[in-house]
C-alpha positions as a printed Julia matrix, in Angstrom:
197×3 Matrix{Float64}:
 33.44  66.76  -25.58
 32.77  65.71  -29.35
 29.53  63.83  -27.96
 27.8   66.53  -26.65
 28.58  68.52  -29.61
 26.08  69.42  -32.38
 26.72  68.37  -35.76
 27.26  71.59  -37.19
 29.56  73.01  -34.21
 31.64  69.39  -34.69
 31.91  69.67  -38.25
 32.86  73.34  -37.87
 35.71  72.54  -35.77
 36.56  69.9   -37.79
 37.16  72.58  -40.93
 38.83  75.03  -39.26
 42.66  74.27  -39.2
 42.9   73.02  -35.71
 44.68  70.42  -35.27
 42.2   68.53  -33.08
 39.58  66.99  -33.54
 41.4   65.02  -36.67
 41.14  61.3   -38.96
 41.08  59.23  -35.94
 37.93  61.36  -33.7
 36.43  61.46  -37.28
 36.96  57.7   -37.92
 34.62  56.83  -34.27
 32.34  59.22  -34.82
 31.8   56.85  -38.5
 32.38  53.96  -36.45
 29.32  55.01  -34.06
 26.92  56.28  -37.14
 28.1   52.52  -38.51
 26.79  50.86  -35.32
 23.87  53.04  -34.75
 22.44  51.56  -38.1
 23.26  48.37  -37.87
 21.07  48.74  -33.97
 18.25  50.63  -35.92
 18.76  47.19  -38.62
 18.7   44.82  -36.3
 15.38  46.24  -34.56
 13.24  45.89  -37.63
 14.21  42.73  -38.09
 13.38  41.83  -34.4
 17.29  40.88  -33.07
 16.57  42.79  -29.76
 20.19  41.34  -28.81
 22.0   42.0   -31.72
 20.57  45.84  -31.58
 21.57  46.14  -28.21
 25.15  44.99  -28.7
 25.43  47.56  -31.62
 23.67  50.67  -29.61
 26.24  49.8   -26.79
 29.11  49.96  -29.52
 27.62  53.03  -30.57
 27.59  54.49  -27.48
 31.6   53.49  -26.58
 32.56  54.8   -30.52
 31.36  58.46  -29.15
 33.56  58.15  -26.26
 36.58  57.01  -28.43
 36.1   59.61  -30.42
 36.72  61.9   -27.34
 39.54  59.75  -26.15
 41.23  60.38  -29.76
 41.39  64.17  -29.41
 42.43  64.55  -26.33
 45.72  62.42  -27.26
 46.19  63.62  -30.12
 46.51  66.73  -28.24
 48.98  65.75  -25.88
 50.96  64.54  -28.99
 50.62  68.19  -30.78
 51.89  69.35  -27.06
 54.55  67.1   -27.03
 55.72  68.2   -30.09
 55.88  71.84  -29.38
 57.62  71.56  -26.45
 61.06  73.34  -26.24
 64.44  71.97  -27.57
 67.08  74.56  -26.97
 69.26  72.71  -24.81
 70.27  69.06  -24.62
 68.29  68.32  -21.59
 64.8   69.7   -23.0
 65.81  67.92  -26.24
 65.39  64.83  -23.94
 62.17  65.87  -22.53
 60.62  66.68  -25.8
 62.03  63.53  -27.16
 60.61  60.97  -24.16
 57.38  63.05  -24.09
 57.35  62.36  -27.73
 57.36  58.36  -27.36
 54.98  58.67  -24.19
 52.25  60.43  -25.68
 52.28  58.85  -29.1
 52.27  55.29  -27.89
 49.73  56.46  -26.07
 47.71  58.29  -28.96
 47.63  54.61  -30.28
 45.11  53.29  -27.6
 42.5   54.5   -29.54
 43.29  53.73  -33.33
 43.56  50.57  -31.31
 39.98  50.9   -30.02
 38.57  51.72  -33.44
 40.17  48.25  -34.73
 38.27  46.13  -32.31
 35.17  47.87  -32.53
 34.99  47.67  -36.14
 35.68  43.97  -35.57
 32.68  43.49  -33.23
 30.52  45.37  -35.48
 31.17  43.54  -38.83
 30.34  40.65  -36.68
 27.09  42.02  -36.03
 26.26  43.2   -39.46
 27.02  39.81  -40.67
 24.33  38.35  -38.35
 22.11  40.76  -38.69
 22.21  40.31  -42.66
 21.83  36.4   -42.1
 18.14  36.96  -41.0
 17.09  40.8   -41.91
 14.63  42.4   -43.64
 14.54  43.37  -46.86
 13.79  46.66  -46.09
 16.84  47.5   -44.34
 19.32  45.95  -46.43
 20.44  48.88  -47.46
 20.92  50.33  -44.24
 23.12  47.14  -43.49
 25.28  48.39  -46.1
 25.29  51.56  -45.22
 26.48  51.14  -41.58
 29.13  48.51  -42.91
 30.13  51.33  -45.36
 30.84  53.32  -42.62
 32.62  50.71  -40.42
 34.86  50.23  -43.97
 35.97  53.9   -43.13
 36.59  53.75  -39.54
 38.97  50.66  -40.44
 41.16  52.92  -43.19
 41.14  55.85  -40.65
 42.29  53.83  -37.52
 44.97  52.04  -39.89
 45.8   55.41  -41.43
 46.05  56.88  -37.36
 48.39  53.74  -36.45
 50.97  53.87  -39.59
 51.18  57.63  -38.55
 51.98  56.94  -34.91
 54.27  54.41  -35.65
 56.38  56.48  -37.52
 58.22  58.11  -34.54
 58.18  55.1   -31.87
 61.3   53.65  -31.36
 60.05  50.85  -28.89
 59.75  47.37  -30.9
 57.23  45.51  -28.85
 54.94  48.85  -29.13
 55.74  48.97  -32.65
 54.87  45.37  -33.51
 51.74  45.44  -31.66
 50.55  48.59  -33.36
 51.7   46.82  -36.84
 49.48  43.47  -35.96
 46.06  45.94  -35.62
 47.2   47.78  -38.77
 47.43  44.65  -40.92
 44.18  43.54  -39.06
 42.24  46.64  -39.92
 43.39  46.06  -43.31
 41.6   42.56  -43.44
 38.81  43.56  -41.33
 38.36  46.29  -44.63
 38.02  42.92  -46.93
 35.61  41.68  -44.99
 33.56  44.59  -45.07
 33.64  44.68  -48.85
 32.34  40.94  -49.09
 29.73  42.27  -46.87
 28.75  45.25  -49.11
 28.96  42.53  -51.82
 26.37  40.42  -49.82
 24.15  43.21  -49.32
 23.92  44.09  -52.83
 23.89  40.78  -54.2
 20.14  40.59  -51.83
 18.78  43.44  -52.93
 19.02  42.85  -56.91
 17.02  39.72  -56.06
C-alpha cells in the first residue's frame, strides 16, 4: 500500500515503467502533502478545527491514493484480457466498461477533496500568520495539481465508456475540477498579494 511506502521506494516505483502506481495515485498523494500543510498552517495560526479538518483530509488523500492503483489495475487487467473469439471479445469488452467506470471513483474522490481543502485554505488565509503564508500557497499549489491530475484521470476514463449517465457525471467533476483550478490560482494570487505587503 502507497501509504506505508517510503518516499524513495514510492517514487522508485513510480519511475520504473509499471503501469501502476500512475497520474491519479500521484495526484492524492499531492492532494495529501496539500492538506498536510494547510493542517501544519492552520496550527500556527491557532485554527485547532480548521487543522483538524485538513489532517483528516490528509489522512483519506493517502487512502485514495491506494484506491487509485488498485483500479487502475483492474483496468490494465481488463484490458489484457483475451479476445480471440466473439464471446471473450464480450467479456473483455463489459470488463472494460466495469472496471473503468469504476477507476473513476477516485478521480472523483480527488475532485471533492480538493474542493474541501481550497475551502480550508481560504479560511485559514482569512486569519493566518504571516509566517506561514507561504506554506498556504504552497499546499494550495499542490491542491492546483491534484485538480489537473484528477481532471486529466477522468477525460482519460471517459474515453472508452459508452454509458451516458456515467459519462455525464464524470464530465460535471471534470469541468468542476477545472474551476476548482481557478480558484486555486486567485488563492495563490491572495497569498502573494500578503506577503509583498
Amino acid at each position: 500500500m502507497i501509504r506505508h511506502e517510503t518516499i524513495q521506494d514510492y517514487v522508485e516505483r513510480l519511475a520504473s515503467g509499471k503501469p501502476t502506481p500512475g497520474g491519479g495515485a500521484t495526484g492524492a498523494l499531492l492532494l495529501a502533502q496539500g492538506a498536510g500543510l494547510l493542517a501544519m498552517a492552520a496550527r500556527f495560526s491557532d485554527h485547532e478545527e480548521l487543522a483538524r479538518r485538513a489532517a483528516a483530509l490528509a489522512s483519506h488523500a493517502l487512502s485514495v491514493s491506494d484506491d487509485d492503483e488498485q483500479a487502475f489495475a483492474g483496468v490494465a487487467e481488463a484490458f489484457g484480457l483475451p479476445q480471440d473469439t466473439d464471446g471473450q471479445q464480450q467479456e473483455r469488452s463489459e470488463r472494460i466498461q466495469q472496471e473503468t467506470a469504476a477507476a473513476a471513483g477516485p478521480p472523483q474522490a480527488l475532485v471533492a477533496g480538493g474542493r474541501e481543502a481550497l475551502t480550508i485554505a481560504e479560511e485559514v488565509l482569512a486569519d493566518c500568520r504571516a509566517t506561514v503564508l507561504s506554506d498556504v500557497g504552497a499546499g494550495t499549489a499542490a491542491v492546483r495539481g491534484t485538480l489537473i491530475a484528477a481532471a486529466l484521470t477522468l477525460e482519460t476514463d471517459l474515453a472508452p465508456l459508452k454509458d451516458e449517465q456515467v459519462r455525464a457525471r464524470i464530465r460535471r467533476d471534470i469541468e468542476e475540477a477545472g474551476a476548482l483550478v481557478a480558484r486555486a490560482d486567485e488563492i495563490i494570487d491572495r497569498v502573494r498579494e500578503r506577503i509583498r505587503r
